[in-house]
RODO-2510 file (C-alpha; in nm, 4 decimals, decimal comma):
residues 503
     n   res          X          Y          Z
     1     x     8,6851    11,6093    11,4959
     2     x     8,6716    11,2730    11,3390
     3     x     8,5188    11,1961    11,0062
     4     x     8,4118    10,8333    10,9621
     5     x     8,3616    10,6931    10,6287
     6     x     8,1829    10,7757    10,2990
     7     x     8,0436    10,6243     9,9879
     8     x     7,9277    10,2384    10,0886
     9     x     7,9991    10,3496    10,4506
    10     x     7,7081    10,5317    10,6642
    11     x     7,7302    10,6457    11,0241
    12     x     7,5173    10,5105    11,3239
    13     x     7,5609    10,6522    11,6797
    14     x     7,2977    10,6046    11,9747
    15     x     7,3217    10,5574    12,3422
    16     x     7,4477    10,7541    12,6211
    17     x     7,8004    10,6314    12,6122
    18     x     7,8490    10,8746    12,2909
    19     x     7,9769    10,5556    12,0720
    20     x     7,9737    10,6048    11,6657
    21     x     7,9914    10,3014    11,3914
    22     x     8,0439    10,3039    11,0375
    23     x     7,8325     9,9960    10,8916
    24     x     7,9836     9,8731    10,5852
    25     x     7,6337     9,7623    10,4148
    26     x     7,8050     9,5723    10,1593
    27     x     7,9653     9,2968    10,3857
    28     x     7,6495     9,2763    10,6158
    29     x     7,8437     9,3442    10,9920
    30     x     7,5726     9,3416    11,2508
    31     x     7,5061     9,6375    11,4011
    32     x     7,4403     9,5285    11,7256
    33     x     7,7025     9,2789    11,7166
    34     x     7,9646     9,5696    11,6377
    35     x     7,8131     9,7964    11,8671
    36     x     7,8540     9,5244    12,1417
    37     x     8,2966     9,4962    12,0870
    38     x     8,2674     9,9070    12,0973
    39     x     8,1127     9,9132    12,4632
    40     x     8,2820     9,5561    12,6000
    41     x     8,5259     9,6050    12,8533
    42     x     8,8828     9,5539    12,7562
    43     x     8,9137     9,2893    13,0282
    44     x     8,6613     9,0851    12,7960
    45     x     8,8332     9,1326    12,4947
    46     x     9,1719     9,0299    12,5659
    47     x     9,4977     9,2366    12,5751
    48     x     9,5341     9,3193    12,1936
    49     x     9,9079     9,3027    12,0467
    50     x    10,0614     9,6262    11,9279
    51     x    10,3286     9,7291    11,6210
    52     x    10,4747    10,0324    11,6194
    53     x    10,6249    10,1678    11,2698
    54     x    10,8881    10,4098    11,3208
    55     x    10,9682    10,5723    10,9779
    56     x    11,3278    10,7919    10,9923
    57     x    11,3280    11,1409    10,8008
    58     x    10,9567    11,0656    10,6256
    59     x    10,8065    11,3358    10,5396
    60     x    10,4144    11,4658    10,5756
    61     x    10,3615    11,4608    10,2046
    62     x    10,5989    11,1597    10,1226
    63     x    10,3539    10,8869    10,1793
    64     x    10,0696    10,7585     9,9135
    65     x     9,7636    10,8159    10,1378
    66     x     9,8857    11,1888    10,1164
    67     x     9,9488    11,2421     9,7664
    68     x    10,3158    11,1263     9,7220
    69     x    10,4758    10,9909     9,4301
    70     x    10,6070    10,6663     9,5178
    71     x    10,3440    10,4182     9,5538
    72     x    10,2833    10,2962     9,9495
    73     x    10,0478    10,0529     9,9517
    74     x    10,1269     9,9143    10,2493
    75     x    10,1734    10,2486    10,4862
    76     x     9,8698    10,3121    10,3342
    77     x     9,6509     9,9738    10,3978
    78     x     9,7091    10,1185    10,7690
    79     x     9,5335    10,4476    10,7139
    80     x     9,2431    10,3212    10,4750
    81     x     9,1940    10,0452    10,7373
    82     x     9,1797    10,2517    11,0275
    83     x     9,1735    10,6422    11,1218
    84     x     9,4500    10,9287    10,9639
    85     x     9,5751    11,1715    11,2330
    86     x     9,6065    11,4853    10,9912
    87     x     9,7241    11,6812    11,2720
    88     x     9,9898    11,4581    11,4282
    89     x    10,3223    11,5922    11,5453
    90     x    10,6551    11,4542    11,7125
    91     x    10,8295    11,6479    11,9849
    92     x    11,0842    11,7321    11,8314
    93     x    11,2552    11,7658    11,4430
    94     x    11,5559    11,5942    11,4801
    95     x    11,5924    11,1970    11,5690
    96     x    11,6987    11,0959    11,9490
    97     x    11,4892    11,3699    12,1297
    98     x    11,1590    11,2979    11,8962
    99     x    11,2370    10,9008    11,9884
   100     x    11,2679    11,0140    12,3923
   101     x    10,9261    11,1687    12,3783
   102     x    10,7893    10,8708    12,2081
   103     x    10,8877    10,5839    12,4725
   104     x    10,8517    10,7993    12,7326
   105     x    10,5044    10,9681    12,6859
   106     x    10,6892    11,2603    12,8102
   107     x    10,8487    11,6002    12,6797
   108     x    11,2252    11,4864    12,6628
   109     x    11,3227    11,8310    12,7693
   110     x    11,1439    11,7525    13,1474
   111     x    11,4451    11,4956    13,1642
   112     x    11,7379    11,7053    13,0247
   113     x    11,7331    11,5312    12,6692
   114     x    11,7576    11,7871    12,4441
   115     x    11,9595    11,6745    12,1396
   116     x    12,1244    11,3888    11,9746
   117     x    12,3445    11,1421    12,1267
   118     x    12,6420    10,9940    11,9481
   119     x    12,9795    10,9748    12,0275
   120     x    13,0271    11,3657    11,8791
   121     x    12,8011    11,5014    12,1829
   122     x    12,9752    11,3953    12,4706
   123     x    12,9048    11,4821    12,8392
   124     x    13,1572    11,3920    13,1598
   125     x    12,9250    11,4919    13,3832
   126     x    12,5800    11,2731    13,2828
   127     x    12,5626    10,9477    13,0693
   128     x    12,3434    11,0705    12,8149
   129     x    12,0483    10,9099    12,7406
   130     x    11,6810    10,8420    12,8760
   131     x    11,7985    10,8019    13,2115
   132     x    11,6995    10,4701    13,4163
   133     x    11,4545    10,6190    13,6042
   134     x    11,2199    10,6976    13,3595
   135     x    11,0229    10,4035    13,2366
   136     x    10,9872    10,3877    12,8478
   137     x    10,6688    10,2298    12,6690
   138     x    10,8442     9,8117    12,6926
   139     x    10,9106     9,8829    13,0636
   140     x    10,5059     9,9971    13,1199
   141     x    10,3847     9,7111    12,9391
   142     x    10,5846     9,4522    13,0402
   143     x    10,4520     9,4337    13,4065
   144     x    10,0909     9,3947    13,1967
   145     x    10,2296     9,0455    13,0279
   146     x    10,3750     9,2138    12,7662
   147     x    10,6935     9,0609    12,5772
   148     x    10,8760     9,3745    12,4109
   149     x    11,1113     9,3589    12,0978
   150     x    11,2633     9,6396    11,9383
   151     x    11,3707     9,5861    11,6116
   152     x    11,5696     9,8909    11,4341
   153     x    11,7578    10,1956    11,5105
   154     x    11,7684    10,3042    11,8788
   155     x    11,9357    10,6127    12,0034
   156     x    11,8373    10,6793    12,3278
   157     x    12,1487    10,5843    12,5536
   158     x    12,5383    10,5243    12,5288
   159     x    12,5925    10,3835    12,8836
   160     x    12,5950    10,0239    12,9235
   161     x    12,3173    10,0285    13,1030
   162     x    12,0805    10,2330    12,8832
   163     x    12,1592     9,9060    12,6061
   164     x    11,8334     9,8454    12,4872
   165     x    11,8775     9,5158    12,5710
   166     x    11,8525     9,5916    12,8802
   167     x    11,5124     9,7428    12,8579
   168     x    11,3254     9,5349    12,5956
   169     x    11,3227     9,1378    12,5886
   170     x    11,4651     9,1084    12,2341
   171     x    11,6388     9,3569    12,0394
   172     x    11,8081     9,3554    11,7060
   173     x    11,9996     9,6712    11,5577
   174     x    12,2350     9,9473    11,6155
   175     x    12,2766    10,2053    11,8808
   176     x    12,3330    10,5317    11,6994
   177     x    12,1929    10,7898    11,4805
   178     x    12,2395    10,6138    11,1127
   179     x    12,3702    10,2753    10,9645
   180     x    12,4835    10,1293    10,6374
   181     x    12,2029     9,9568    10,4598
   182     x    12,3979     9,6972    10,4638
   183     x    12,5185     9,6978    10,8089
   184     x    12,8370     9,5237    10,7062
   185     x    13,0065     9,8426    10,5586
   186     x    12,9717    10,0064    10,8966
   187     x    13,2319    10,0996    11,0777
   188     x    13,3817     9,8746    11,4236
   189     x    13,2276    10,1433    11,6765
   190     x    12,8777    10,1183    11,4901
   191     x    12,7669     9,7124    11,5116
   192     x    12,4713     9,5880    11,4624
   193     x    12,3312     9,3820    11,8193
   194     x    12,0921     9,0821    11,8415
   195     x    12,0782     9,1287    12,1997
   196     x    12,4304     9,1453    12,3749
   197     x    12,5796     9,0085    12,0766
   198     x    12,7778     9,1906    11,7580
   199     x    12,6417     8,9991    11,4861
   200     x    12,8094     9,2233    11,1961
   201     x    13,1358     9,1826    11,0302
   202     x    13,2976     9,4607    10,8052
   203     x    13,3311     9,3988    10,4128
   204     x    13,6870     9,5094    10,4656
   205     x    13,8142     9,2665    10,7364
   206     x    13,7079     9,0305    10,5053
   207     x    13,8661     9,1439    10,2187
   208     x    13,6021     9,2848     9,9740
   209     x    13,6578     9,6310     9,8347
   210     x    13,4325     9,9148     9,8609
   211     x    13,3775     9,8870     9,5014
   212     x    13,2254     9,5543     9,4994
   213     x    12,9460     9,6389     9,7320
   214     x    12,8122    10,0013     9,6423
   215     x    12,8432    10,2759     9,3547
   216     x    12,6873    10,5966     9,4853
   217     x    12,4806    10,4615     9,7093
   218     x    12,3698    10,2024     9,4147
   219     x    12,4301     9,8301     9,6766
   220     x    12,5587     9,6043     9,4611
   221     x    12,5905     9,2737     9,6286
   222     x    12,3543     9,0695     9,9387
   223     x    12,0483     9,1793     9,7807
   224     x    11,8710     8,9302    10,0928
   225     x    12,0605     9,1608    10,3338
   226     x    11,9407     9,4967    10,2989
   227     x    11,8978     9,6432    10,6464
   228     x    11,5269     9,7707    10,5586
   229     x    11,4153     9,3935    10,5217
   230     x    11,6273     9,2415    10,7662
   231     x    11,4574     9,4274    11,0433
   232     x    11,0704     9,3517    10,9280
   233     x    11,1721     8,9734    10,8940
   234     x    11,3517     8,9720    11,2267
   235     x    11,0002     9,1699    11,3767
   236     x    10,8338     8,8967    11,1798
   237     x    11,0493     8,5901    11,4033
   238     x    10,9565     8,7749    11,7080
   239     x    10,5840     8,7955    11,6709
   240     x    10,5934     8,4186    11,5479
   241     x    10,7841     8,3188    11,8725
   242     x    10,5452     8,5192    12,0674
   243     x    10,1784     8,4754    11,9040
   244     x    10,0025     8,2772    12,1728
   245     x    10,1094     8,5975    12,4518
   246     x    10,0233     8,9817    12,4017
   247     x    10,3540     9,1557    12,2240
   248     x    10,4779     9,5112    12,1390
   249     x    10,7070     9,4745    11,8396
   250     x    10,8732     9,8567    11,8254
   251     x    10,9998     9,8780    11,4366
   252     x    11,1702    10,1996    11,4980
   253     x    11,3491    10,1561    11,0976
   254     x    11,6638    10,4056    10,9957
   255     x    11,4645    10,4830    10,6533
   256     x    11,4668    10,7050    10,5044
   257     x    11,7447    10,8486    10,6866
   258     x    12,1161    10,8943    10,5111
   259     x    12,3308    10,7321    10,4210
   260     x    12,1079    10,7437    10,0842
   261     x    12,1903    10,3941    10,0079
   262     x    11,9332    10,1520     9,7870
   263     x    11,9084     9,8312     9,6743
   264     x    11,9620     9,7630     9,2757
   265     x    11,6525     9,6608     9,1534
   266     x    11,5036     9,9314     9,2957
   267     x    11,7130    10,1670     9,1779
   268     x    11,6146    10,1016     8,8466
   269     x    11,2669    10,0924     8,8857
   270     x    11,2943    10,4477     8,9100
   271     x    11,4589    10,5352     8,6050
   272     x    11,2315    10,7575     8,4769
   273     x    11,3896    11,0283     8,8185
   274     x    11,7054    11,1728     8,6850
   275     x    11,8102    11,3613     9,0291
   276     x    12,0257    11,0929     9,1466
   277     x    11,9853    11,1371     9,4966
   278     x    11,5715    11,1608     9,4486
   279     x    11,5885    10,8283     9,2727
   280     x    11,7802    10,6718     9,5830
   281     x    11,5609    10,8322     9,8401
   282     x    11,2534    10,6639     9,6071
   283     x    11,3756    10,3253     9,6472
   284     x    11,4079    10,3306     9,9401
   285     x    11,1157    10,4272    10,0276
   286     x    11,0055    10,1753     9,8348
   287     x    11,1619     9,9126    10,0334
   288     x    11,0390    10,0291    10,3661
   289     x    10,6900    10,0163    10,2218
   290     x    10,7224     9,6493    10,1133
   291     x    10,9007     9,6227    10,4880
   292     x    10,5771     9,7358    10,6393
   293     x    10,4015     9,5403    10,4064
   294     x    10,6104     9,1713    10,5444
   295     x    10,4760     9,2688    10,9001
   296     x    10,1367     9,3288    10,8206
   297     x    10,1253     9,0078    10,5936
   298     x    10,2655     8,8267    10,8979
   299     x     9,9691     8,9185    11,1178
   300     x     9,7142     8,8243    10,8439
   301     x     9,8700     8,4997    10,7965
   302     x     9,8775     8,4149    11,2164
   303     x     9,5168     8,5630    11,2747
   304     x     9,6698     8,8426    11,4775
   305     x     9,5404     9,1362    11,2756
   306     x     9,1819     9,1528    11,4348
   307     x     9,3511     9,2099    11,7868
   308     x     9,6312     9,4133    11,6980
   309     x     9,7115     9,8093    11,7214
   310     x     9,9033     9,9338    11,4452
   311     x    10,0889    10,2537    11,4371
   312     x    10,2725    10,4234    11,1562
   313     x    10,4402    10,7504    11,2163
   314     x    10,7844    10,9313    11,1453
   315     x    11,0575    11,0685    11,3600
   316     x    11,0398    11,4072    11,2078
   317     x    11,0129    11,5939    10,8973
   318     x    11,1668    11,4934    10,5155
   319     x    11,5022    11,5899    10,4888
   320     x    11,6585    11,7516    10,1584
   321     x    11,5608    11,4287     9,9181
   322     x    11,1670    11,4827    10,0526
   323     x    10,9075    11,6881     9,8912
   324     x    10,7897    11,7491    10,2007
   325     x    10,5004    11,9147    10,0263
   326     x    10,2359    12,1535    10,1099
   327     x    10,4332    12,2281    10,4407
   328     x    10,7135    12,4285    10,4868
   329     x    11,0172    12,3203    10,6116
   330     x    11,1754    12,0225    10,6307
   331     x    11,3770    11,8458    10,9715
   332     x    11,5843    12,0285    11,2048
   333     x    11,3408    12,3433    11,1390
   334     x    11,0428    12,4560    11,3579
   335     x    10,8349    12,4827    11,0540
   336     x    10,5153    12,2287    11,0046
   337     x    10,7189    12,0412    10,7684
   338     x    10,9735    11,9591    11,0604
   339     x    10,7158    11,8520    11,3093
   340     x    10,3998    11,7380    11,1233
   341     x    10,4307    11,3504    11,0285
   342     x    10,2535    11,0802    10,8287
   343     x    10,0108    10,9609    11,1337
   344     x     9,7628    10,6382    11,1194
   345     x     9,6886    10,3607    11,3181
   346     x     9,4425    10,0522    11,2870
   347     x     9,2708     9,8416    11,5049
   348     x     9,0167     9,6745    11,3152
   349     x     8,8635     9,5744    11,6474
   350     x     8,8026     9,8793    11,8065
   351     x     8,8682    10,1294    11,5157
   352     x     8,6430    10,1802    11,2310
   353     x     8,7765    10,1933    10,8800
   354     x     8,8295    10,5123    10,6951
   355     x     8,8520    10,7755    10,9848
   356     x     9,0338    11,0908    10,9623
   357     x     9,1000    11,2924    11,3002
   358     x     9,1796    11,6409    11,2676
   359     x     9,2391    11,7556    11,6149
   360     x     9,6302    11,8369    11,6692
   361     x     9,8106    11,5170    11,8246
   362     x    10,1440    11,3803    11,9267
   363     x    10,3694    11,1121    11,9419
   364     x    10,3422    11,1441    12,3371
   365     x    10,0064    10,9917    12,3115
   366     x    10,1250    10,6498    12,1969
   367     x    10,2494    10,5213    12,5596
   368     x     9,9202    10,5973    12,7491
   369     x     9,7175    10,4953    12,4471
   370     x     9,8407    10,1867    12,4742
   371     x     9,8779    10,1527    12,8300
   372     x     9,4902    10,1876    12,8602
   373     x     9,4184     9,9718    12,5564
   374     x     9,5948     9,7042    12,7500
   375     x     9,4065     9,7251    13,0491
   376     x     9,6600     9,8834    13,2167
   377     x     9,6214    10,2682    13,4121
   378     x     9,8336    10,5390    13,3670
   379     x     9,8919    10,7140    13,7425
   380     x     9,9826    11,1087    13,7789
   381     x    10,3366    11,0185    13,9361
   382     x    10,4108    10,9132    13,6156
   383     x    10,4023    11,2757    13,4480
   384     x    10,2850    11,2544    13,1616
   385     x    10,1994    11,4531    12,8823
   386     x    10,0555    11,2998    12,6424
   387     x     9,6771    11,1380    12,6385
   388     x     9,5224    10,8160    12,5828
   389     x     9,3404    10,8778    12,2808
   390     x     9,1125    10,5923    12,2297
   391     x     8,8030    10,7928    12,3902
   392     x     8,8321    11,0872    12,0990
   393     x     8,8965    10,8433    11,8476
   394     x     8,5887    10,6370    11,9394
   395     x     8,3987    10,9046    11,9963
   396     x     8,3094    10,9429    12,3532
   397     x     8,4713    11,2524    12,3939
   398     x     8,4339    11,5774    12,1392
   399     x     8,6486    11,8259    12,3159
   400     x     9,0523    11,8428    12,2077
   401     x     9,2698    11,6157    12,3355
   402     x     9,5256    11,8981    12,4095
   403     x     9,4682    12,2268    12,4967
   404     x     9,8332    12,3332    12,3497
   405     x    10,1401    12,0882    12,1706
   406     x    10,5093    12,2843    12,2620
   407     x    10,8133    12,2748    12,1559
   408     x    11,1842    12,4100    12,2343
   409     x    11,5459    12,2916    12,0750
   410     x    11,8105    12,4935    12,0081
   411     x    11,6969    12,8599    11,9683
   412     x    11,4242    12,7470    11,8618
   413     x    11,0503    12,7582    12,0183
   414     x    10,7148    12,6463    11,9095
   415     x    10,3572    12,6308    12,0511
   416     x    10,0208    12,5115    11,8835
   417     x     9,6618    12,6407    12,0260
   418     x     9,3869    12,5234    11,8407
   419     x     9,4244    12,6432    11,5209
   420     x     9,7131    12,9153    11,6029
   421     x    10,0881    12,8258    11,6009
   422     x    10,3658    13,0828    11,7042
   423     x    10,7114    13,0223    11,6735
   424     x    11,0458    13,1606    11,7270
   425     x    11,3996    13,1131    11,5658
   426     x    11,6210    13,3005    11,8009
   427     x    11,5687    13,2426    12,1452
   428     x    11,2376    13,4224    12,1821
   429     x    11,3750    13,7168    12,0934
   430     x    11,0776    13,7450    11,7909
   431     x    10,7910    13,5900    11,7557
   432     x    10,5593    13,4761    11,4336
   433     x    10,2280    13,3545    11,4281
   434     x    10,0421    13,1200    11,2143
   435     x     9,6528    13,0401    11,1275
   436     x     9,6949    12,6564    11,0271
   437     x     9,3602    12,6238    10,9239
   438     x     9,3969    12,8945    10,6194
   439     x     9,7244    12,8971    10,5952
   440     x     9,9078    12,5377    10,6253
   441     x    10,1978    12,6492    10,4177
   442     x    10,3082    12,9404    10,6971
   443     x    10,3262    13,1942    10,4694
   444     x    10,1579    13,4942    10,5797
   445     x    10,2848    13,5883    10,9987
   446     x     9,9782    13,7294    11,1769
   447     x    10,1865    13,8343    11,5052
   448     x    10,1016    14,2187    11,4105
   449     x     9,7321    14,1857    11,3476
   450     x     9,7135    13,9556    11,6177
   451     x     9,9373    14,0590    11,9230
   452     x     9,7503    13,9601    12,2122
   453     x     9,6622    13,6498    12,1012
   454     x    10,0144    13,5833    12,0401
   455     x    10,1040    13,7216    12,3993
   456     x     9,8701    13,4839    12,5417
   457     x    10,0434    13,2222    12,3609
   458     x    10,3770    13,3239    12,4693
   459     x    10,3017    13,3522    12,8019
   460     x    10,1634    12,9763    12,7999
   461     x    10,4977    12,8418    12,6381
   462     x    10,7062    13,0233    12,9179
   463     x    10,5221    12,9122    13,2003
   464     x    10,5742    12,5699    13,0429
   465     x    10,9346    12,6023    12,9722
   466     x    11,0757    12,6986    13,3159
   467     x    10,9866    12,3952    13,4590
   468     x    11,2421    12,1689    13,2315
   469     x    11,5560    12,0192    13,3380
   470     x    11,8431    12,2431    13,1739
   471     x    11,9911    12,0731    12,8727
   472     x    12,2739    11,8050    12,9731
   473     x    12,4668    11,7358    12,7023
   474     x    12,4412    11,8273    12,3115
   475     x    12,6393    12,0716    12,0870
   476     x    12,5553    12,3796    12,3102
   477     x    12,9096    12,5341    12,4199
   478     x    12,7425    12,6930    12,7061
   479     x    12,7744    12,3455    12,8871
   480     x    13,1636    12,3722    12,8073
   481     x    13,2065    12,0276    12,6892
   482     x    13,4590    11,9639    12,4234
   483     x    13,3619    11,7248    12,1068
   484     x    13,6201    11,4572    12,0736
   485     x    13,7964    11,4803    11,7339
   486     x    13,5721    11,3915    11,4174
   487     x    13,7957    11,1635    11,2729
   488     x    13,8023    10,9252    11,5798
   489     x    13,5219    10,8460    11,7254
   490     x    13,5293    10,6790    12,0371
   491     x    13,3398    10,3669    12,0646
   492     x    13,0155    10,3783    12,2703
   493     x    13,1224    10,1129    12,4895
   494     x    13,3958     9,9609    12,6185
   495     x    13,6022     9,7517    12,4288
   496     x    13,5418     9,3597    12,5234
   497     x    13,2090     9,4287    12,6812
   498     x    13,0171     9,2402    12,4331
   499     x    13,0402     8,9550    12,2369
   500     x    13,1894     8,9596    11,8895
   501     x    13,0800     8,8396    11,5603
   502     x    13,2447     8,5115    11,4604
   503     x    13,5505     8,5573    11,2760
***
């Protein structure tokens, strides 16, 4: 179901193709004239330019448009200016996996990636990771003229050859599951990359103390260097080097994600919090707002914005600083609040202002979504399963773009029909069920009144889950790996393969 508009805003549809417009009376848009770039061919419009915002650990309720209490302008500009997904999930509640399903447009478990990578979760017999064969979203698009930059956290691969560099044209970040905000403080076997090369240098090989650069998680020092920002303005280079071609810029940012680590000024802003670690978590969300907010100014300023797709999305749920409010739950649990997410995107092009989508969606739907919008075709070899959602969100097709979301981690398992959700926390071994349309919050379990409807359901996710690859590496002793000792970490590559920072 989409809602479109309200107030100065009035709906039009007509014609067979099943197109809808909301005419903004007050600026005077031709309705014909919009009606016509609805129905033209993507051919005849060009190959629009897309930005994907990757938020880390944001929660559902965290974000202005959706009632939080830190102001988001910005994240919200991208809802008001285009269509809210109220219903849009990520595959998973915990970082790596969620990110697999993203680039992929495919459950991670139908590849054996089932948890986090890092140098803690260690396989000998598989290099963990998205494996080679399996084409992420930069590796679909760049055959369509694409150039591909990934600016941020990736965690998808610890061989050599699973470097993002190796799969996107530019990258600048780190390969692992967190990062200093100032990536300086982070440790030699966690660098931050521009491409092949290790571009940070520790505080401590250089002489400064710990003391001089952060007070519980207060960053005292390189105010200009806070990771947040250095990521939107390196996006920001990207899309200036590559304006005149079509570009995915992939913003995939570690906030809000520990270490809970903010700049001064914005630490005070938020005096008035007096739970420390709240106030920290507040600035910076802050700061990835205003992050979001560089981009988006950037595309204004180049006359990109018309003919550009923006995304904005999280990884998973809020973790123990979020709210996280009215779901229950937060990451790492099955619960809505681990695997419902901020979701908007805007393309003032195609997509009408003020839209908000309430069928169930998720974050599989991004590759072929953009695949099509390119001009591109998505072919059944590729095995997906996610959907290109530009028909439902333009209105030429009513019906739900999935017939049922799933979801399996751990002992955990999950599946969404319609309005139902069931889920288990051990194994299958029990089941609850959920209405989600009275009863968002998952309080009251409806798997007595309901049993065959939650047999159906069952029945559904186990047909689905046979057919996965068994999990290759991860904390599960049942592969009978052994984790390397915590307090030495073993680099993620070999020493000397890259090139090092200048001393």
């Amino acid at each position: 179901m989409v809602d479109r508009g309200s107030g100065a805003q009035r709906q039009a549809t007509g014609g067979s193709e099943g197109f809808s417009l909301a005419v903004n009376r007050r600026n005077g848009i031709s309705w014909f004239a919009c009606n016509l770039l609805w129905v033209l061919p993507l051919a005849l419009l060009g190959k629009p330019n897309f930005v994907i915002f990757l938020a880390d650990d944001l929660g559902y309720g965290d974000v202005g448009y959706q009632g939080g209490d830190v102001p988001t302008p910005n994240i919200d500009s991208i809802a008001q200016g285009g269509v809210t997904l109220t219903d849009g999930y990520v595959t998973c509640p915990v970082c790596a996996p969620s990110r697999a399903g993203l680039l992929t447009g495919r459950y991670q478990q139908s590849f054996g990636f089932w948890d986090n990578i890092g140098p803690f979760r260690v396989s000998r017999e598989v290099e963990p990771g998205i494996p080679l064969e399996v084409p992420i979203l930069s590796e679909r698009l760049k055959p369509l003229g694409y150039a591909c930059g990934l600016f941020g956290k990736t965690h998808e691969g610890d061989a050599e050859e699973m470097m993002p560099f190796n799969r996107w044209d530019e990258f600048y970040g780190f390969n692992n599951g967190a990062s200093n905000y100032l990536a300086d403080m982070n440790r030699p076997h966690n660098p931050i990359f521009h491409n092949r090369r290790i571009i940070s240098q520790s505080y401590s090989s250089r002489g400064i103390k710990d003391s001089e650069v952060s007070r519980k998680g207060v960053l005292l020092r390189d105010r200009e260097s806070y990771l947040t920002q250095v990521l939107a303005e390196r996006a920001v280079s990207f899309i200036e080097r590559n304006q005149g071609k079509p570009f995915l810029c992939y913003l995939p940012f570690n906030a809000i994600h520990g270490p809970f680590q903010a700049p001064e000024h914005l630490y005070e802003k938020y005096a008035a919090e007096k739970d420390h670690k709240r106030r920290l978590n507040m600035a910076m969300l802050d700061s990835l707002d205003q992050a979001v907010g560089v981009v988006l100014d950037a595309l204004k300023r180049m006359g990109l914005e018309q003919d550009t797709l923006v995304v904005f999305l999280s990884d998973n749920g809020g973790h123990e600083a979020s709210p996280n409010l009215p779901l229950r739950g937060k990451k790492a649990t099955y619960w809505e609040g681990g695997l419902r997410v901020p979701f908007c995107m805007k393309w003032p092009r195609r997509l009408s202002a003020g839209q908000i989508y309430r069928e169930p969606v998720i974050s599989l739907d991004l590759l072929p979504t953009l695949v099509e919008a390119a001009g591109g075709h998505t072919d059944p070899t590729w095995k997906l399963d996610g959907v290109n959602l530009l028909p439902y969100l333009l209105g030429e097709r009513g019906d739900p773009p999935h017939r049922e979301l799933l979801w399996t981690w751990g002992a955990r398992k999950a599946i969404r029909m319609g309005r139902y959700k069931a889920l288990s926390q051990n194994q299958g071994r029990t089941w609850e069920l959920y209405d989600l349309q009275k009863d968002l919050s998952e309080e009251k379990d409806l798997s007595k009144q309901q049993g065959e409807r939650l047999q159906r359901m069952i029945k559904r996710f186990d047909a689905w889950e046979k057919n996965l690859m068994p999990q290759q590496w991860g904390w599960n002793k049942a592969l009978g790996y052994e984790d390397p000792d915590f307090g030495q970490p073993r680099p993620y590559h070999e020493p000397g393969y890259f090139e090092k920072a200048d001393k």
